[in-house]
C-alpha positions as CSV (number, residue, x, y, z in Angstrom):
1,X,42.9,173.4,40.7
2,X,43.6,173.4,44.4
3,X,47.3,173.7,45.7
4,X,49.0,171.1,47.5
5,X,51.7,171.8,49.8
6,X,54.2,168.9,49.6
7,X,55.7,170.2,53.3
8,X,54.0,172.1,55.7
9,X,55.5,175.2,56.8
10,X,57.9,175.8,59.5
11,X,55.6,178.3,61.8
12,X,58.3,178.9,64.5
13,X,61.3,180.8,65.2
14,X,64.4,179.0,64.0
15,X,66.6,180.5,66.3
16,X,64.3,180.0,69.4
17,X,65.9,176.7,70.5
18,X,69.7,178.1,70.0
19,X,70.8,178.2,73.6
20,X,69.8,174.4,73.5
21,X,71.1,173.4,70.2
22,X,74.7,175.1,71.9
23,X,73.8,173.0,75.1
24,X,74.4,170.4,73.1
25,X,77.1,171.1,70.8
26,X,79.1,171.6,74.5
27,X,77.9,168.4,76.0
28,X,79.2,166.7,72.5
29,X,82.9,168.4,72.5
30,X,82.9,166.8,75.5
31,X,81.9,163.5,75.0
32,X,84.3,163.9,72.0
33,X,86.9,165.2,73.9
34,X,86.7,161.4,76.0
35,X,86.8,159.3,73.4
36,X,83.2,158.3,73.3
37,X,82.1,159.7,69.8
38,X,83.5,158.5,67.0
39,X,81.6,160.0,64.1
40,X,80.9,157.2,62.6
41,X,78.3,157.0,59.7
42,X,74.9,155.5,60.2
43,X,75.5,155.7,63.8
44,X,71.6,156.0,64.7
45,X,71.8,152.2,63.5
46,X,74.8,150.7,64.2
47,X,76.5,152.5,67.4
48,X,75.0,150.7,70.1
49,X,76.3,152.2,73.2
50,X,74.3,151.4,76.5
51,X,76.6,154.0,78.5
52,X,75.9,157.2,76.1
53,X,72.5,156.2,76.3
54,X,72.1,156.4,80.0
55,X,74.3,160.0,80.0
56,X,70.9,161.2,77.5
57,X,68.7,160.2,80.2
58,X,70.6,161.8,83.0
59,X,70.4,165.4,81.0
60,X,66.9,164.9,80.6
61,X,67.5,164.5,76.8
62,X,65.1,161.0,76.4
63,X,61.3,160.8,76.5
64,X,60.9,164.6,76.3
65,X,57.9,164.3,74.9
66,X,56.3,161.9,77.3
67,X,54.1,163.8,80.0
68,X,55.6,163.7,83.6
69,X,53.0,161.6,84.7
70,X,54.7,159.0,83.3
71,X,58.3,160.1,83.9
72,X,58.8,162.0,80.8
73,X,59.4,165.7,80.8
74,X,57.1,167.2,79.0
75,X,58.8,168.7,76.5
76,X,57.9,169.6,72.8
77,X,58.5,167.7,69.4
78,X,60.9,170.7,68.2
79,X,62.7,170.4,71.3
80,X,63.3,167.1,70.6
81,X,64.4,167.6,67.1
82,X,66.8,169.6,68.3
83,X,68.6,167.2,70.0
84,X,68.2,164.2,67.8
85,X,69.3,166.2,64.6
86,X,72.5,167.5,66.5
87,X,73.3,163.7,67.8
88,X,73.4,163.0,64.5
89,X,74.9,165.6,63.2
90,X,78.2,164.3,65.5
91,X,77.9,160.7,65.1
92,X,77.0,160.1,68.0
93,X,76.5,156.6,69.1
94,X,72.6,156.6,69.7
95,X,71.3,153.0,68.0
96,X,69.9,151.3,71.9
97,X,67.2,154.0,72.9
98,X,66.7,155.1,69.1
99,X,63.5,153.4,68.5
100,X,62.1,153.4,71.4
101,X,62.9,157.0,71.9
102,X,61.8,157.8,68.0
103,X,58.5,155.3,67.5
104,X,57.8,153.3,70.3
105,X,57.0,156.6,72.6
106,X,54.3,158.7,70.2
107,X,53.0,155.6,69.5
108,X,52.6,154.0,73.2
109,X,50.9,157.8,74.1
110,X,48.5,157.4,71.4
111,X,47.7,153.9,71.3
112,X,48.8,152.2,74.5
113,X,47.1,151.5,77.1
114,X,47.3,152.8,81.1
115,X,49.5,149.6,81.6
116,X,51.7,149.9,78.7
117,X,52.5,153.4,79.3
118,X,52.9,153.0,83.5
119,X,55.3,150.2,82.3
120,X,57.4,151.3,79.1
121,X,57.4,155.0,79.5
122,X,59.3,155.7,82.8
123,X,61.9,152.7,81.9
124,X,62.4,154.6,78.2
125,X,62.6,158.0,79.7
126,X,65.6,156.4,82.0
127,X,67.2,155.0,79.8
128,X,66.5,151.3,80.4
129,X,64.2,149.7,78.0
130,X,65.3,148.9,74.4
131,X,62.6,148.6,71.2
132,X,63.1,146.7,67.8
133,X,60.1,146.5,65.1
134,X,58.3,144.2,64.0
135,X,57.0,145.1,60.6
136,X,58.9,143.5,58.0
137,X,58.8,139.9,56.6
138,X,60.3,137.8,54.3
139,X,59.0,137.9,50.7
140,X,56.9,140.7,51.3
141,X,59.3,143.4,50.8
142,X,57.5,147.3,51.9
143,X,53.9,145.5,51.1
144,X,53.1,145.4,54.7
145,X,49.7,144.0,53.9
146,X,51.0,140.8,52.7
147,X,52.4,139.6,56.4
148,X,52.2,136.2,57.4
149,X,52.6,136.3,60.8
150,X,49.4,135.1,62.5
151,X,48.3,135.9,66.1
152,X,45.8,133.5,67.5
153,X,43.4,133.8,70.1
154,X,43.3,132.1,73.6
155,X,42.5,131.9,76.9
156,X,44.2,135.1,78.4
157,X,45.7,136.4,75.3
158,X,47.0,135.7,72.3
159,X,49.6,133.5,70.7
160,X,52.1,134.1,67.4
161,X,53.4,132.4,64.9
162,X,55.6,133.8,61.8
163,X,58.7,135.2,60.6
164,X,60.2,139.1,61.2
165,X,63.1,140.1,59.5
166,X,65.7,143.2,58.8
167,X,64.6,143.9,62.9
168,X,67.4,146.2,64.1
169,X,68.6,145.5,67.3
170,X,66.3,142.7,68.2
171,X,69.6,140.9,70.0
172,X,70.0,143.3,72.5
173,X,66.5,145.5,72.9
174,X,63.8,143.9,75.1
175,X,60.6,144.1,73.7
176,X,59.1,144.5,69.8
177,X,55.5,145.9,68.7
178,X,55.2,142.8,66.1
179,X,52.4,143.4,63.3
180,X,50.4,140.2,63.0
181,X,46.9,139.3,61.4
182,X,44.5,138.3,63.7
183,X,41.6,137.4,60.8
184,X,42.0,135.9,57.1
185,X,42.9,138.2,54.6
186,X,40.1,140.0,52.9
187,X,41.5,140.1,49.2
188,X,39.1,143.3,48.5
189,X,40.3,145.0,51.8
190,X,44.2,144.1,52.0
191,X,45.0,146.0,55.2
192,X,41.6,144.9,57.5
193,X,42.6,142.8,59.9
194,X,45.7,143.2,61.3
195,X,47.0,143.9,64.4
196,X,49.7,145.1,67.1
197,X,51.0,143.4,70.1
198,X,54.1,144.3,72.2
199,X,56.2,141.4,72.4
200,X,59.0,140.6,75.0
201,X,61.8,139.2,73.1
202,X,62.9,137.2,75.7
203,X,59.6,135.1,76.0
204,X,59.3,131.1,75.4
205,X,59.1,130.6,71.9
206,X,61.2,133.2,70.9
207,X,64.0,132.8,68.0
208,X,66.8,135.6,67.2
209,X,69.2,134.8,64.4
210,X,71.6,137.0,63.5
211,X,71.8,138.9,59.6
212,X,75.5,139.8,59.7
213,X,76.2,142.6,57.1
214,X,78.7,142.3,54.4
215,X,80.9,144.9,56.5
216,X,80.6,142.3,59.0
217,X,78.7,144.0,61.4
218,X,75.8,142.5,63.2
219,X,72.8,144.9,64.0
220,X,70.1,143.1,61.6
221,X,67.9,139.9,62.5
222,X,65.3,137.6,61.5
223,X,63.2,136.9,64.6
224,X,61.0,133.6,64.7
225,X,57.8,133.3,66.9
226,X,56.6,129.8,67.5
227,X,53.5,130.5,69.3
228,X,54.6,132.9,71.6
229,X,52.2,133.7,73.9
230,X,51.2,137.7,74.5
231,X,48.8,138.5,77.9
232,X,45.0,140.8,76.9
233,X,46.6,143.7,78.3
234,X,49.8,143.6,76.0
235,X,47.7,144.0,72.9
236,X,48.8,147.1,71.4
237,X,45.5,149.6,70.6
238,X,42.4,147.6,69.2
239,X,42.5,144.5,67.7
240,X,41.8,145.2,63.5
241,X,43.4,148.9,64.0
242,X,46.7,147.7,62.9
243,X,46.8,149.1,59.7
244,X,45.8,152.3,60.7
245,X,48.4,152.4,64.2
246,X,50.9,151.1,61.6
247,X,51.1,154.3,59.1
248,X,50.6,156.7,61.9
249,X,53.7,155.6,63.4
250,X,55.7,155.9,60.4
251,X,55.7,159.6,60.0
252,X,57.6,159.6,63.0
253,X,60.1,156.9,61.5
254,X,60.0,158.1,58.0
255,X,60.7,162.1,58.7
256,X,63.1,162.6,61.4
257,X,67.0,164.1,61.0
258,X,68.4,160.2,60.8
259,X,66.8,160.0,56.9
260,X,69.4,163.0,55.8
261,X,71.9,163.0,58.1
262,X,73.3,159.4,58.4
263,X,76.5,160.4,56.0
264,X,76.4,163.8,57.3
265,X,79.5,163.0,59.5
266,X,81.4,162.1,56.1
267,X,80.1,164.9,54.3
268,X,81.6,167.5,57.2
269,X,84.8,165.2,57.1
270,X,84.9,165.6,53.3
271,X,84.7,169.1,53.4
272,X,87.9,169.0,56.4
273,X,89.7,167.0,53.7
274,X,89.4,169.4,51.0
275,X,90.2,172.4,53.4
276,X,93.4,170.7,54.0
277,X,94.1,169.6,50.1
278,X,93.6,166.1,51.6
279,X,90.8,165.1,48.6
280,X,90.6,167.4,45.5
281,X,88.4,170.2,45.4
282,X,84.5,169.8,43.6
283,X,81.8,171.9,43.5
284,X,79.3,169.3,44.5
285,X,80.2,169.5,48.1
286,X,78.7,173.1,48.1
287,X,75.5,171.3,46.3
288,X,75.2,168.9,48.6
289,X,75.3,171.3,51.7
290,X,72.8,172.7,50.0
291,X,70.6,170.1,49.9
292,X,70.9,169.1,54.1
293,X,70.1,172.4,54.7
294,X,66.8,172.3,52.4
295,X,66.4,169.0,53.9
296,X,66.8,171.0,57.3
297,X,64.0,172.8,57.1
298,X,62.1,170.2,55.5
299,X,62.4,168.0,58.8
300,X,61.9,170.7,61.1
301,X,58.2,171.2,59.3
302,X,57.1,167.9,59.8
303,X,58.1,168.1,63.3
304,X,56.3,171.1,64.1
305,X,53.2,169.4,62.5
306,X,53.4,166.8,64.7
307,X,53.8,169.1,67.5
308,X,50.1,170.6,66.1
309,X,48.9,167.1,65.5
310,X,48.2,167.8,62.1
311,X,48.7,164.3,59.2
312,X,51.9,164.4,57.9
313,X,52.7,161.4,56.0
314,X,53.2,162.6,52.9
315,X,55.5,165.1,54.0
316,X,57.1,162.4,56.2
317,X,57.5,160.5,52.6
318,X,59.1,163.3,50.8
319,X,62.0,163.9,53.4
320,X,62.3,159.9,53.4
321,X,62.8,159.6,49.7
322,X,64.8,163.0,49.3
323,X,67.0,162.7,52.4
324,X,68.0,159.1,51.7
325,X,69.0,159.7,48.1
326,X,71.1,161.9,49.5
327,X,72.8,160.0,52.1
328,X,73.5,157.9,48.9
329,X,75.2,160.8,47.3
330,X,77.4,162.0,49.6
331,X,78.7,158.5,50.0
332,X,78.9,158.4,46.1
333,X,80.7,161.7,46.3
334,X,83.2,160.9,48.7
335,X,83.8,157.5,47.0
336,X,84.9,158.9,43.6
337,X,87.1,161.6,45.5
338,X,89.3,159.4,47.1
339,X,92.6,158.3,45.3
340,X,95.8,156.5,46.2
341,X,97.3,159.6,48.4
342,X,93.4,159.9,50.6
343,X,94.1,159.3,54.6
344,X,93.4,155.8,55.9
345,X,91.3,157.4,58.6
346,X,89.5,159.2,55.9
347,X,89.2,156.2,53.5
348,X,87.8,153.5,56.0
349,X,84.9,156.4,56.7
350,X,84.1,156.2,53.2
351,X,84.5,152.3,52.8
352,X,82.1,151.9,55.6
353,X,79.4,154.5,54.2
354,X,79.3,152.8,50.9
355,X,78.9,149.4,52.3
356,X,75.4,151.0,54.1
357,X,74.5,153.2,51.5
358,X,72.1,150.4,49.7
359,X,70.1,150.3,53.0
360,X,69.4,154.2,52.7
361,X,66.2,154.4,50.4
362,X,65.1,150.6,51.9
363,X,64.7,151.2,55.2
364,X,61.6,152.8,56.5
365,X,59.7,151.8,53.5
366,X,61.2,151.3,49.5
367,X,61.8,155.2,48.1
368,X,59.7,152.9,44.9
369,X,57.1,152.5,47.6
370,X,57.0,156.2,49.0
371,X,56.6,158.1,45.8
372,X,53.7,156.7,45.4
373,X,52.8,157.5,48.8
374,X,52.9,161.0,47.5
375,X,51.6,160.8,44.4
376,X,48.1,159.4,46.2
377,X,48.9,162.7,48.9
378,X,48.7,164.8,46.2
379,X,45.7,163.3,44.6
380,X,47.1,162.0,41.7
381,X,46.6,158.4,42.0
């Protein structure tokens, strides 16, 4: 019986990109140090700062993957991760350029076309364009195959019609890649006939209604299109391939440091707390550090296979359903640990990652959904 590897191996040094993981630590202390990071939780989601943004771009710490041909600076996945996971790691407010920077890039370099790139690539790498996605709909939960939306041809283009919602950030980004089908559905052959097209938000037809959280925060949306209309050369790889483009961008949304490390601020604040006899001391904290730092290496694999180019979608599952589950734990942990003597400070941190925690293992695909995404990786369905 042949061996399946679950994660690929990490090939490279660990300590090779140190002097730019403590580039970054410095540039954070700093940013600290002015009152611009709060360490809040989920902050790859909710802390929308324009400003912090632009300060990425002027270091050169955006689009380092994109070629300089197209303003990027050619830099490599690992480098990358680097960054992101240490972002994270501080809370840093990073929600404006997060897709974009994430999804919208790998995918625009291996699907988009001369146009696309000449036009999205150089604006991202600055710091200036802002991406939601278009994926989910109502009723159809993670079954991407059962979308609604409907793109029509016509002279020029293309017009949509349909319904997109849980789209993060569409009130403030500029532009979505919208999944639509573009021919009926085959019931033998589910995912045939679907397609991509990037979609400026701001176009005629165009609706954006608000999903307010129940902490009262507003980064979720339902977007209506009412035959908006989408030009030839805004059709996002070939018309059919949807599917296909569709599951080869979500290793990249599925596997990154911002499936683990979204409680990770409250988990190093939890650990400050016990220090100090704050919160009572437990053993589980030790597990749980345990875990990110599994988790760790886990993501740092995938990102060196997508450095090679090699498939990595189960792997991309397996850090998606383990590193959510425990961003859910550590929230669950801190919760029961706090009493009537726990800091306020320390208390609303907790308060606020237990109100995201049921988003964890939804987002990106149902953890339901993704085992069996490994189970047919591994061959055994």
């Amino acid at each position: 019986m042949t061996k399946h590897r679950l994660v690929p191996v990490v090939g490279d040094d660990p300590h090779s990109l140190d002097d730019l993981r403590t580039e970054v630590r410095n540039f954070l202390a700093e940013q600290s140090a002015e009152g611009k990071i709060s360490r809040g939780v989920d902050s790859w989601l909710t802390g929308w700062d324009e400003d912090f943004t632009r300060a990425l771009a002027e270091r050169g710490w955006l689009g380092m993957t994109v070629p300089t041909e197209y303003g990027g600076h050619g830099r490599s996945f690992l480098e990358r991760f680097v960054i992101t996971e240490e972002l994270l790691a501080a809370g840093a407010p990073v929600a404006a350029h997060w897709i974009a920077d994430r999804q919208i890039v790998p995918a625009l370099l291996k699907y988009g076309n001369e146009i696309q790139k000449r036009t999205f690539l150089p604006a991202i790498v600055r710091g200036e364009r802002f991406f939601a996605i278009g994926m989910s709909e109502p009723d159809s939960g993670s079954d991407l195959a059962s979308v609604r939306t409907k793109a029509t041809r016509v002279d020029g283009g293309w017009t949509i019609s349909g319904t997109k919602v849980w789209t993060s950030g569409a009130h403030l980004a500029h532009a979505f890649i919208c999944l639509a089908r573009t021919s009926p559905v085959d019931s033998t052959h589910r995912h045939d006939g679907l397609s991509q097209f990037v979609v400026d938000l701001h176009s005629v037809g165009v609706g954006i209604r608000p999903i307010v959280s129940m902490s009262g925060d507003h980064h979720f949306n339902e977007v209506v299109l009412d035959d908006v209309f989408v030009s030839d050369d805004m059709v996002f790889g070939i018309i059919g391939n949807g599917w296909q483009q569709v599951t080869s961008e979500l290793s990249f949304e599925r596997s990154g440091p911002e499936r683990f490390l979204s409680t990770f601020t409250l988990l190093a604040e939890t650990a400050e707390q016990m220090g100090s006899g704050e919160v009572p001391r437990h053993s589980d904290l030790g597990r749980l550090v345990a875990r990110i730092s599994g988790l760790h290496q886990m993501s740092t694999a995938v990102a060196g296979a997508l450095e090679r180019h090699e498939p990595a979608d189960t792997a991309a599952a397996v850090v998606k359903v383990l590193g959510t589950t425990t961003e859910g734990d550590i929230a669950d942990f801190a919760d029961l640990l706090t009493g009537d003597g726990t800091p306020d400070s320390y208390r609303a941190m907790v308060e606020r990652a237990v109100v995201q925690r049921p988003g964890f293992t939804l987002r990106g695909g149902t953890n339901e959904v993704l085992r069996g995404v490994v189970a047919r990786g591994l061959g055994m369905r």
